[in-house]
Every structure is written in C-alpha cells, then in structure tokens.
C-alpha positions as CSV (number, residue, x, y, z in Angstrom):
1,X,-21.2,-27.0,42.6
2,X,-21.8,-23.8,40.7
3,X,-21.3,-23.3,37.1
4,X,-18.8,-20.5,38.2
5,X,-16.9,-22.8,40.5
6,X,-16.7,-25.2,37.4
7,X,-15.4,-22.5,35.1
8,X,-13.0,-21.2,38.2
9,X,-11.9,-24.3,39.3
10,X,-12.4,-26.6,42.7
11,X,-14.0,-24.5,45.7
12,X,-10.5,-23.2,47.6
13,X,-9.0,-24.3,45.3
14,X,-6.2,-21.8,42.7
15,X,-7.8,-21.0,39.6
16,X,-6.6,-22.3,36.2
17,X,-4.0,-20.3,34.9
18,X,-5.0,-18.4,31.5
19,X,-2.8,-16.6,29.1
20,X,-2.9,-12.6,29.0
21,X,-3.8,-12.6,25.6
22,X,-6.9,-14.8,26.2
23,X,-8.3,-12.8,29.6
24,X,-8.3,-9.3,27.6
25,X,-11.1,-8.5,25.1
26,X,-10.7,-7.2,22.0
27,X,-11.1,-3.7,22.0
28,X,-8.3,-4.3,25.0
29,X,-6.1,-5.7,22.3
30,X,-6.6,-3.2,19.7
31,X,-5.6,-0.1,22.1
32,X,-2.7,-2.4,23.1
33,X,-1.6,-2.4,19.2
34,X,-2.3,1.0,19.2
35,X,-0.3,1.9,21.8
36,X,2.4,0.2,20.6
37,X,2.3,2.1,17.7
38,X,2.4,5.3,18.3
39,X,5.4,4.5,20.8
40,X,7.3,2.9,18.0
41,X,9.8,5.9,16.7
42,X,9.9,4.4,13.1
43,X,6.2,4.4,13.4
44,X,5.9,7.4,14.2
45,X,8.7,8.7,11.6
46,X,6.1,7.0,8.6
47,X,3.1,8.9,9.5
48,X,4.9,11.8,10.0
49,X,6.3,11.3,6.0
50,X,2.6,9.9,5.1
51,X,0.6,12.9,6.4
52,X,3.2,15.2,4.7
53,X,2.6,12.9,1.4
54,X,-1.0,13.2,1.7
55,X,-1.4,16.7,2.5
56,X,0.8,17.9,0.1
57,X,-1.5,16.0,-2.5
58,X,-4.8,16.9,-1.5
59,X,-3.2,20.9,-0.8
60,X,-1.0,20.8,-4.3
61,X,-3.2,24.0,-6.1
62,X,-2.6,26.2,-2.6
63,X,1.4,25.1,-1.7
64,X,2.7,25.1,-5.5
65,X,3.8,28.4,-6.5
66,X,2.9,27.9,-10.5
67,X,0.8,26.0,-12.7
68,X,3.3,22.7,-13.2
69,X,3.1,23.6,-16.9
70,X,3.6,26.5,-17.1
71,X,6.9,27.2,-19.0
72,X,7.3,31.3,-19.2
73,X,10.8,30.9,-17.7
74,X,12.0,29.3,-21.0
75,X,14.4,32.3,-22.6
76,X,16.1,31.8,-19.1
77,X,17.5,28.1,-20.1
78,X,20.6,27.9,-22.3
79,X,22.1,24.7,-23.8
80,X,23.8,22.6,-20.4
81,X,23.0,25.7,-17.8
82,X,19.7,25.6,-16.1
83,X,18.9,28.3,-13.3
84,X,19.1,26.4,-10.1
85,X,17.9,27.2,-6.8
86,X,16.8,30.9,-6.3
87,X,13.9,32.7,-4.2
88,X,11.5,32.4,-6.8
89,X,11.9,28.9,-7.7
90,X,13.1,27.3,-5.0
91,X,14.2,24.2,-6.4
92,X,15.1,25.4,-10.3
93,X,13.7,25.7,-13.6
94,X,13.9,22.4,-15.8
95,X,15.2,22.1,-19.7
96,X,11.5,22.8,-20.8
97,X,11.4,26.3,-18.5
98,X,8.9,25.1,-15.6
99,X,9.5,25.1,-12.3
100,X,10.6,22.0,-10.1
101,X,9.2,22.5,-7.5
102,X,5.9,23.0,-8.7
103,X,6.0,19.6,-10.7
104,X,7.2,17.9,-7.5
105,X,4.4,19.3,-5.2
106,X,1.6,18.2,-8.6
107,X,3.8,14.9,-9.0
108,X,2.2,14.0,-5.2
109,X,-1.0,14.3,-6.4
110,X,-1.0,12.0,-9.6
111,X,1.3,9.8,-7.1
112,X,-1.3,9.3,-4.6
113,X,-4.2,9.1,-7.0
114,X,-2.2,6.0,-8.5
115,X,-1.4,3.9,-5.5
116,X,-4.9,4.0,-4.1
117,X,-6.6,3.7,-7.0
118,X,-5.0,0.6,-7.6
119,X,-5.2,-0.7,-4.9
120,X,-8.1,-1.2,-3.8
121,X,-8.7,-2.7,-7.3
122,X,-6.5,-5.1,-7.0
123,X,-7.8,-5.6,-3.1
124,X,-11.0,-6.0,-3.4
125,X,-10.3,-8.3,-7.1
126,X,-8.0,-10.4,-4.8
127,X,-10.4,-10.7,-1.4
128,X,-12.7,-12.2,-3.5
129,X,-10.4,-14.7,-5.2
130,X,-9.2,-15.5,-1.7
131,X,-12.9,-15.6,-0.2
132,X,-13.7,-18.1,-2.9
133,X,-10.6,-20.3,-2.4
134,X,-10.7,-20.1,1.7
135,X,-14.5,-20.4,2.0
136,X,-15.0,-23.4,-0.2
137,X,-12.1,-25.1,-0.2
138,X,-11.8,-28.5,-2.5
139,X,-11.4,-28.1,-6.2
140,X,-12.5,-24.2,-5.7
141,X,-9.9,-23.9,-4.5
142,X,-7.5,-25.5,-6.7
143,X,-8.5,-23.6,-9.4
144,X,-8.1,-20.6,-7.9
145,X,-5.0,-20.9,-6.2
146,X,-3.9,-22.3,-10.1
147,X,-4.8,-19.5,-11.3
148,X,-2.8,-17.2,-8.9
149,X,0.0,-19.0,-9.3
150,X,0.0,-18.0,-12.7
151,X,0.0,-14.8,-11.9
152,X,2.8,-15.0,-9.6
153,X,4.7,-16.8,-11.5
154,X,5.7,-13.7,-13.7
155,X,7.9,-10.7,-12.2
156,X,5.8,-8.4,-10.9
157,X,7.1,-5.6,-12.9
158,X,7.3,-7.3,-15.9
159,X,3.6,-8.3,-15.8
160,X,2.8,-4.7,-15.1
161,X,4.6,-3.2,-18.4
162,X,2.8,-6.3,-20.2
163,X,-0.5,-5.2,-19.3
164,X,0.1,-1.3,-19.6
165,X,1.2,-1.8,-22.7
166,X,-1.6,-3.8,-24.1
167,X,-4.2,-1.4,-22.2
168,X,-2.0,1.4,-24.1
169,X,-0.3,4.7,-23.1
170,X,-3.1,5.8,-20.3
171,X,-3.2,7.0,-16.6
172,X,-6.4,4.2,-16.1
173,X,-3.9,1.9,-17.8
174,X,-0.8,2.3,-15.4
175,X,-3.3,2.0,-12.5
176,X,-5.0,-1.4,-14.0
177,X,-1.8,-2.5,-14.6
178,X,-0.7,-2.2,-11.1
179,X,-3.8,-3.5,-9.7
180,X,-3.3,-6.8,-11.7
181,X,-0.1,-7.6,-10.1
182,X,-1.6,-7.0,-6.6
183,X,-4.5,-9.0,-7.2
184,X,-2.7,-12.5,-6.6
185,X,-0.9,-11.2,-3.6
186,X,-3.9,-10.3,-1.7
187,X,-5.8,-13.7,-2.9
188,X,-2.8,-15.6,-1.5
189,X,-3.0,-13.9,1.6
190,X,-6.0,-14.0,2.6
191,X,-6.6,-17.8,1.7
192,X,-4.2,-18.7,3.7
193,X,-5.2,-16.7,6.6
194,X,-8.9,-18.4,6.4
195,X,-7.4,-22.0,5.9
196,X,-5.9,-21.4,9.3
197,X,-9.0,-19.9,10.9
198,X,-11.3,-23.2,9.3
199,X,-9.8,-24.8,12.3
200,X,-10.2,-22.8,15.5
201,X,-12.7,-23.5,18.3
202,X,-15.0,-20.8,17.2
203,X,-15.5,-21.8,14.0
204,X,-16.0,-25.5,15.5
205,X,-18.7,-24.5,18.0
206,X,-20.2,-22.1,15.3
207,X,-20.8,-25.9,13.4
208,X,-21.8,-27.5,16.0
209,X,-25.2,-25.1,16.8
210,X,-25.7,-25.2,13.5
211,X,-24.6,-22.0,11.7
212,X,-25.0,-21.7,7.7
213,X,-21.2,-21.7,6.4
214,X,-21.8,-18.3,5.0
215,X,-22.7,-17.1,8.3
216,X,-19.0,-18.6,9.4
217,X,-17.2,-17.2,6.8
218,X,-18.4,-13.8,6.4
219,X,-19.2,-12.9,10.1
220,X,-16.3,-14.9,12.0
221,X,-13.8,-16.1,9.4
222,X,-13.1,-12.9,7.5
223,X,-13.2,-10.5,9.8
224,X,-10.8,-12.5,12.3
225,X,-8.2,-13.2,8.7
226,X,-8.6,-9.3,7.7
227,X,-5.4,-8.1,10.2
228,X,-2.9,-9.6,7.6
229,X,-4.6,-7.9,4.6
230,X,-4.3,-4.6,6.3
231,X,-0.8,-4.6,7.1
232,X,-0.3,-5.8,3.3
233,X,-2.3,-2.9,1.7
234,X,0.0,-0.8,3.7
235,X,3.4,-2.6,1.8
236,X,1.4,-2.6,-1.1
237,X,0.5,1.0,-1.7
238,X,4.4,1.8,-0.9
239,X,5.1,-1.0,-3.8
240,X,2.4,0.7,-5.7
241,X,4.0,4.6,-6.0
242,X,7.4,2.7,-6.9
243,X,5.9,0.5,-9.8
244,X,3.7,4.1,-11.0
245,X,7.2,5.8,-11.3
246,X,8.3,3.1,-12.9
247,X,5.8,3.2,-15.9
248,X,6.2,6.6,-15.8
249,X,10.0,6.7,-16.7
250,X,9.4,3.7,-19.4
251,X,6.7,6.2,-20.8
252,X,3.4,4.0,-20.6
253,X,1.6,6.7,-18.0
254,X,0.1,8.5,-21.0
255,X,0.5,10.2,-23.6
256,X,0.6,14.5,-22.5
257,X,4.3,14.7,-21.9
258,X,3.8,17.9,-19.3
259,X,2.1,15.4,-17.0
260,X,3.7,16.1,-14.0
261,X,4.8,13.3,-12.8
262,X,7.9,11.7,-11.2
263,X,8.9,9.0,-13.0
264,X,8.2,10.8,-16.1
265,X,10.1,13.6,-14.7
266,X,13.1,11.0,-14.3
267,X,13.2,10.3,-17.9
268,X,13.3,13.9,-18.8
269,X,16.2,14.7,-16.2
270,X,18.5,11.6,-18.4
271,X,19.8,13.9,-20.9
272,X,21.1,16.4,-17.7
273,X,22.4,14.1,-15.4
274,X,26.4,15.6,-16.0
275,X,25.0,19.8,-16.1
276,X,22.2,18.9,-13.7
277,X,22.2,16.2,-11.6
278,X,19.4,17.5,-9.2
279,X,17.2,17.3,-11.3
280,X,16.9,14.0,-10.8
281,X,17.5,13.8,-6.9
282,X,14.5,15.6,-7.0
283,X,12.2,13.2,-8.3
284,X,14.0,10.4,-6.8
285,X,14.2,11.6,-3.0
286,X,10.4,12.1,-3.3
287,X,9.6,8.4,-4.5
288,X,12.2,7.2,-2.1
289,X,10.4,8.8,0.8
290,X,6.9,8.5,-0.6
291,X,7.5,5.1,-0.1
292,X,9.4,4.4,2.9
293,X,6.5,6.1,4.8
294,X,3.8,3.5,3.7
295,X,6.9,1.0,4.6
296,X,7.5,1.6,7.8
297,X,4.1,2.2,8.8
298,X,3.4,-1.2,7.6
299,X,6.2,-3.1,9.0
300,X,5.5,-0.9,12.5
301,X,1.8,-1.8,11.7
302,X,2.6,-5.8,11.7
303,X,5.1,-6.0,14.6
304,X,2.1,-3.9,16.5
305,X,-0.8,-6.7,15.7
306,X,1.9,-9.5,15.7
307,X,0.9,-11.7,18.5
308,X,4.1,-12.7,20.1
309,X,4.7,-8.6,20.5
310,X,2.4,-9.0,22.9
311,X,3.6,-8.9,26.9
C-alpha cells in the first residue's frame, strides 16, 4: 500500500473526513478574513472614519484655513458672544479669537501622533514581557506575570495621570504615560496566547526532530500567537486618543496653552458651556469618532480572524 493510500485512507475505500479549516492553507485563510472584512458594513464604516482621521492629520497644513494660533479675530469676541459659524470660519472663533476649525483639523495631528507613539511603546515593552513569560515558562514567568499584575492592578487612567505627572507637564510625558498602562495589557495577551500554542502538534513534532526552543518560539510560536495582539493594538490605539484627551483636559499634555489640542480644547470650552455650548461638541464629536473608527475596525478585525466565523 502506498503512502498516499495510507494518508487517504483504505484503497476504495471514502476518505477521512477533514475540517474546512484544516484542508485550506494559510494565505486561503487570510483572504477569507479579508473578505469578510471588507463585507462587514461596520467594518467598512471604521476605515472609512480611520482614513478620514489619518488624512486629515498627515494633510492638516493644506485643509486648515489658518495657523491654529493664530488669534487676529480677537476685537471680534465680546464678553458671553462668540461669532459662530460663518463662511470664513466655518465652525466659529473661540474666547481667545482663533478659529475652530483650524484647531480641530491641527488637534488630529497631535491626536494621532499620540496614540501611535504610544503604542508601539507600550507594544513592543509588553511583547517582550510576554515573550519572556510564554517562552520560558516556570519562575520567569511568575515573576513576570507578578509584575503585570501590579500594573493591572491600578485603574488604567489613574496610573496614567500618576506617571504624567511625575514625568511632568510634557507631550513625551502624556505619550510614556500611556504607553505604561498598555504595556501589561499586551504582556498578558500575548503570554497567554503562547501558553496555548506550547501545546499544539507543531510545536510537539518541532521537539521531537530536535529544534532549539528559540527556534520554536520565535519562528512557530509567535508568529502563530501574533493575531490576538493585532486585533488589540487596534482597541488599544482607540483607548489611546481617549486617555490623550484626557490628560489634555486635566492639563498634563504640556505646558504652551495654544497647543491645539482636543482635550485641552475641552478645558478651555468649560467657562462657555451656557453662551457656547459648541464649543465643546466640537472637540468631543471628534474624540468620539476618532475613536470609534479604531473600535470598530478592531471588533470587525477579531470577528474576521475569529475562528468559529469561519464557514
């Protein structure tokens, strides 16, 4: 009997059923995933927001109209009247004289900067804690998971004013700060996607001929425990732009108050909230949707890789 008739089974006879999953190859799966994307409206709704996120903050010098300092428009505020809406500022002038919509289209920028900035500190700071702890196990990885759960054990937010404050009134401080509180996340994630993986046949017949551990972890493990990580840096950069407001409004993004930011522009927009409420929908619709566009490209982006989506 031929090795092919062992694999497929007695001569005649029906072949062994296999799952769907296990007869497509890889790059099969991946343009399944893909596919399922891109046909998933609220997928498709977040990068539609994303790209407009992104473009707007790599395109802020060419779309804004003015400088997002620039305050020549000041004799035209009076105490509780600021000039709303008009043709040449489409969405107002603020109590300093600058114009909104400028600062909104800058605030993108500083936005963006933030939540990728930190991170990929925080990623890469928590791949390796969770590389450490997943790879070599025993009291490695006590330890480290110890260590995380440390970190975890303090609200998120909390911990991020902590550390900003310490770090002091600084743009490289809000982004530190943020990238702290992420670091945990990513190291629990990811050790717990490798624990699983320790287990699998692969990694078993990878032993068995002999393969150095490294070789196991960094070629076969990681890779196959990386889809998790993706879909949380996703989350994460959504959670990211929320927190950076955040610090902005509690005034620990730094210390030029014309920044333009939105958080900061928040705080500014308290003492108009009766005369000028917009002035802070502004701001707050552009956080709200900065965000959910990273959210539900995430959530889209997990259902998509999620094994039991698959038909």
């Amino acid at each position: 009997m031929s090795v092919n008739e062992v694999v497929a089974g007695e001569p005649g006879g029906p072949a062994p059923a296999t799952t769907e999953a296990a007869a497509r190859p890889p790059s099969s799966l991946g343009r399944e995933a893909l596919h399922r994307l891109v046909r998933n409206p609220m997928a498709v709704v977040g990068m539609v927001l994303i790209s407009i996120f992104v473009l707007v903050a790599i395109f802020a010098p060419l779309i804004a109209p003015y400088s997002p300092t620039d305050n020549s428009w000041l004799d035209q505020v009076r105490p509780g009247q600021y000039p709303g809406p008009s043709a040449e500022h489409w969405l107002g002038i603020d109590p300093l004289g600058r114009d909104v919509f400028s600062r909104i289209i800058y605030g993108a920028r500083q936005s963006l900067l933030i939540g990728v900035v930190s991170l990929a500190l925080g990623a890469v700071a928590g791949i390796a804690l969770g590389v450490l702890a997943g790879a070599f196990g025993g009291w490695v990885d006590t330890v480290v998971m110890r260590f995380v759960d440390i970190m975890l054990s303090v609200p998120g937010l909390l911990f991020a004013i902590a550390v900003a404050a310490m770090l002091g009134q600084s743009l490289t401080s809000v982004m530190i700060a943020i990238a702290v509180v992420n670091v945990p996340i990513f190291a629990r994630l990811l050790r717990g996607e490798m624990l699983g993986q320790r287990g699998a046949d692969y990694v078993l017949a990878a032993r068995s001929l002999g393969i150095s551990r490294s070789a196991i972890v960094f070629r076969h493990v990681l890779p196959n425990s990386f889809t998790p990580v993706i879909v949380q840096g996703t989350l994460t950069l959504a959670l990211a732009i929320v927190e950076a407001a955040g610090l902005a409004f509690l005034g620990l993004s730094g210390s030029d108050p014309s920044a333009p930011e939105w958080g900061r522009m928040l705080t500014d927009a308290q003492e108009t909230l009766t005369s000028a409420p917009m002035l802070a929908i502004y701001p707050g619709l552009a956080i709200v949707l900065a965000a959910l566009g990273f959210t539900l490209v995430g959530e889209s982006l997990r259902e998509a890789l999620d094994p039991k989506f698959r038909r």
